[in-house]
C-alpha positions, -999 to +999 in steps of 0.1 A: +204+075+262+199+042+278+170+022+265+144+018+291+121-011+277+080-009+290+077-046+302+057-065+273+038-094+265+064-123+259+072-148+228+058-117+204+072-106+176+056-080+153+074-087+125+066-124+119+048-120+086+029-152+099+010-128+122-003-109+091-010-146+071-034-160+096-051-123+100-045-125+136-032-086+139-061-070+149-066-083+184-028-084+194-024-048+187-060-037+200-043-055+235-005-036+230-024-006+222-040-006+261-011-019+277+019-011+255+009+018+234+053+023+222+064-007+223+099-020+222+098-050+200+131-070+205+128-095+176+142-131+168+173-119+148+186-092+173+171-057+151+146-050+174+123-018+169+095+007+191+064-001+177+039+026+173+008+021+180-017+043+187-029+069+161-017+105+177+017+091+184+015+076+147+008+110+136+034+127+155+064+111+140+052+114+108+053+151+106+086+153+124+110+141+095+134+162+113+137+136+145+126+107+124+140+095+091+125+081+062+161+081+042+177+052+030+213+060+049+191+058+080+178+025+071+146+029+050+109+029+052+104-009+061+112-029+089+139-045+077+147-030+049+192-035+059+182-074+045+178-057+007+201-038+011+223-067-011+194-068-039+191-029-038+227-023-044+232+001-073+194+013-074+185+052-063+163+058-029+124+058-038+103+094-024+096+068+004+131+064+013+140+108+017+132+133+038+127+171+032+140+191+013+148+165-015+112+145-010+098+178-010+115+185-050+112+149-065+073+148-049+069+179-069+079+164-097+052+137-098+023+154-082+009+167-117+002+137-127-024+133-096-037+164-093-083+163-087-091+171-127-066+147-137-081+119-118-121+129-126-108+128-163-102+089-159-131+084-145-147+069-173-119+045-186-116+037-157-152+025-154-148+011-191-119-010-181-143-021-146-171-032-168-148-050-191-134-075-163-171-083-154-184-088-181-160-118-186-165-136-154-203-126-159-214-156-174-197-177-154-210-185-117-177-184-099-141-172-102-112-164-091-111-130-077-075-112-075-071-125-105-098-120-124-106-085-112-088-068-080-057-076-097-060-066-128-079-038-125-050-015-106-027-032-130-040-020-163-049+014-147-012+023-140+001+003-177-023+028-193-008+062-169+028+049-178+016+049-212+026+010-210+009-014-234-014-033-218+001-066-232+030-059-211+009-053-177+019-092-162+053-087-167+052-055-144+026-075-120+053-098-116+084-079-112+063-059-091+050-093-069+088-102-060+097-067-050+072-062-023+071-102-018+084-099+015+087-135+029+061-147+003+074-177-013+051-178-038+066-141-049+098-141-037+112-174-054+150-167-044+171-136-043+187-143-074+147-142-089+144-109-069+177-095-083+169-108-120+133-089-120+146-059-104+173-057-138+145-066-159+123-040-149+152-013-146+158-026-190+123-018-196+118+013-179+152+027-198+136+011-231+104+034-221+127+062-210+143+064-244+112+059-262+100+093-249+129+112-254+124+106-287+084+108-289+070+124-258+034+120-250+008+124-221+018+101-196+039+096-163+070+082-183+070+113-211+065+137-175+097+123-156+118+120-186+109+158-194+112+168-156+145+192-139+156+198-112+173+228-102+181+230-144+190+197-149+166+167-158+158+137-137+189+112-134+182+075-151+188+060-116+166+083-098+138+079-130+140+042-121+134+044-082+100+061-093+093+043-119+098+012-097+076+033-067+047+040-093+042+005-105+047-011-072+021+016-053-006+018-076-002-017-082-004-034-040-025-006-025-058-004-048-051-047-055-057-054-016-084-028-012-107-044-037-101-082-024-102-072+015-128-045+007-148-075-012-143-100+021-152-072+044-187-070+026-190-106+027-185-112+063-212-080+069-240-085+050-258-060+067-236-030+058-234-052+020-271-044+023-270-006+028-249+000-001-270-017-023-301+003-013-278+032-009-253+035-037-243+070-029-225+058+003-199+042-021-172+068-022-175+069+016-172+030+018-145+031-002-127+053+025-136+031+051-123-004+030-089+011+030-093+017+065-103-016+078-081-035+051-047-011+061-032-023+026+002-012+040+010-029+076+032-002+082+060+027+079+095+030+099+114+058+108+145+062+124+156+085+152+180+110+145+188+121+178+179+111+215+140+118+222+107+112+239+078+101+224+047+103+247+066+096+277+083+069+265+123+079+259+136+060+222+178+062+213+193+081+184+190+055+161+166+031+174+143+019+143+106+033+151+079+013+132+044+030+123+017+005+123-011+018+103-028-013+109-030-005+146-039+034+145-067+023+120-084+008+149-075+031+175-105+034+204-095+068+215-100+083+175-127+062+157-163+048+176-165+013+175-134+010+155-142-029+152-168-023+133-168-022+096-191+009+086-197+019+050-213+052+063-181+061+085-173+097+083-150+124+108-111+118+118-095+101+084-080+070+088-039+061+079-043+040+048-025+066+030+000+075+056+005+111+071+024+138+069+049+145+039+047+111+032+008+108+023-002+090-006+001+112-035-024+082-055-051+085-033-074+099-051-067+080-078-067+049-056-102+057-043-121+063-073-107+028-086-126+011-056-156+038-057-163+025-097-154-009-088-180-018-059-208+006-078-202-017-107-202-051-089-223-045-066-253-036-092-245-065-113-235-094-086-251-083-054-244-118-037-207-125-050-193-141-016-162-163-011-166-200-015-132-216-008-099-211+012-090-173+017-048-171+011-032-142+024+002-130+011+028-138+040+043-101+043+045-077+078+048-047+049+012-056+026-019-069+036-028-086+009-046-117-001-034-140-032-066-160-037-102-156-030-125-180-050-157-164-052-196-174-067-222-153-076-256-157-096-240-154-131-256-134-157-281-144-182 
């Protein structure tokens, strides 16, 4: 099939994480979206992609693994996920990286773990853990907040699932910081760090491996390394790829939630307001944070075969990008999608994906940032930014690194 481009705006380039860094996303796609809905993104480096932007197109690929592929011999889930390829040599294909029928067996294997009673039960350590964190900054005035609390909280959650000591939560923060790095500098030092935290974290998850072989308990490490398929049990290098995927998902998506969730509340007092008088709407704001924040940028497939896709004709082989950040804010599904609404309620948002892909954390994810804002927000109504906001330089997360807050401390 020959490629027959829509004409489109020039000197842009989706995937300049810089786009992401200086938060300028939203009104560049809210323009393709009316003029370019697929857009054929050339690039700077000569792997040019479609970009997908509106939400039923979105939706459409993803529940069509058959004519676009999530596997890793297609080319993975990220943009440019052929640059790892190097620093991923010798590791197994994450659930993100397969398509059906195998995605559909090693999903099984995990989904246990996330089932509704499972999550309700951690309700309250989860609230313990909440309270813990602010009750050390309490006293204080001002902090630093991914640090202090949006950070840690995810990160101690998912040590304790693993069955983890939580002395040993940093090191997997880190190792899981230079994975998902992108073009961060401050997380991605070099590729040789990249390569030497990948091998570390592989060591620790076969130390935890082994441990549970010999002493199984009730957590996600004991579950995978008791796990078969088809008779046998769950290779070492395919234990590692979800080992890798549980620490580095639990750990980015519920992190950038709570810091872009707590911005969003700060730069709309009004709806800041409403949840305070109305702490019942929580669970529902919590929806709507991961919708406005779009923790993950985005999702590529890759065309198996020539196609069309609303109109627009895309090559066997042609990468196809789905912005999540860009069907969040879709005009044609939400009303007044540039408005951030804690009572939002109807067609769910893409935060979590779609299709066979969806996020099997999600739960999970929202009751973190349901017990997190009920908490903070009874105990440090006016907690706003006071300094320099710094976003993580990444097309893949939307994440921020720092957000110095202040708040009436506690007596």
């Amino acid at each position: 099939m020959t490629r027959e481009e829509p004409a489109a705006p020039s000197r842009v380039d989706l995937a300049d994480p810089g786009i992401f860094e200086r938060d300028a996303a939203r009104h560049l796609f809210a323009q393709l979206r009316q003029e370019h809905p697929i857009w054929w993104n050339p690039g700077t480096d000569g792997r040019g992609f479609w970009s997908v932007l509106r939400y039923r197109d979105i939706v459409a690929v993803s529940k069509n693994p058959r004519l676009f592929s999530s596997a890793r011999h297609q080319g993975g889930h990220r943009i440019h996920d052929e640059v790892d390829a190097e620093i991923t040599q010798g590791l197994e294909a994450s659930m993100l990286s397969m398509d059906p029928p195998e995605h559909n067996t090693h999903r099984g294997m995990v989904a246990p773990a996330f089932t509704p009673e499972r999550i309700r039960g951690l309700e309250a350590r989860i609230r313990a853990r909440v309270t813990s964190l602010l009750d050390r900054i309490a006293h204080q005035g001002e902090c630093e907040f991914v640090s202090s609390v949006a950070a840690e909280l995810p990160i101690q959650v998912i040590a304790e699932l693993l069955g983890v000591p939580q002395e040993d939560r940093l090191r997997l923060f880190e190792w899981s910081n230079a994975l998902i790095g992108e073009d961060d500098p401050d997380m991605r030092k070099s590729a040789g760090h990249i390569r030497q935290c990948s091998k570390d974290m592989g060591i620790y998850a076969l130390k935890l491996w082994r441990e549970r072989l010999r002493r199984p308990g009730d957590d996600l490490v004991s579950m995978l390394a008791g796990t078969e398929i088809d008779g046998e049990v769950m290779s070492i290098p395919r234990y590692f790829a979800t080992f890798f995927l549980l620490v580095i998902a639990g750990n980015e998506s519920v992190r950038n939630s709570i810091s872009g969730g707590l911005l969003a509340l700060s730069q709309h007092p009004a709806q800041r307001r409403r949840l305070i008088e109305e702490p019942t709407l929580i669970p529902l704001a919590a929806k709507e944070i991961i919708r406005w924040v779009s923790p993950f940028l985005h999702m590529r497939r890759t065309a198996t075969e020539d196609t069309v896709l609303s109109g627009q004709p895309i090559a066997k082989g042609d990468k196809v990008v789905l912005w999540y950040i860009s069907g969040n804010f879709d005009e044609e599904v939400f009303e007044h999608p540039e408005r951030f609404d804690v009572a939002r309620s109807g067609v769910p948002h893409l935060g979590f994906g779609q299709g066979q892909h969806y996020c099997l954390g999600w739960r999970l994810a929202e009751l973190q940032l349901t017990v997190l804002f009920q908490e903070l927000l009874r105990r440090f109504p006016d907690m706003e930014p006071c300094g320099q906001v710094r976003r993580v330089r990444s097309n893949f997360v939307n994440g921020i690194k720092e957000l110095p807050v202040r708040f009436t401390p506690e007596r």
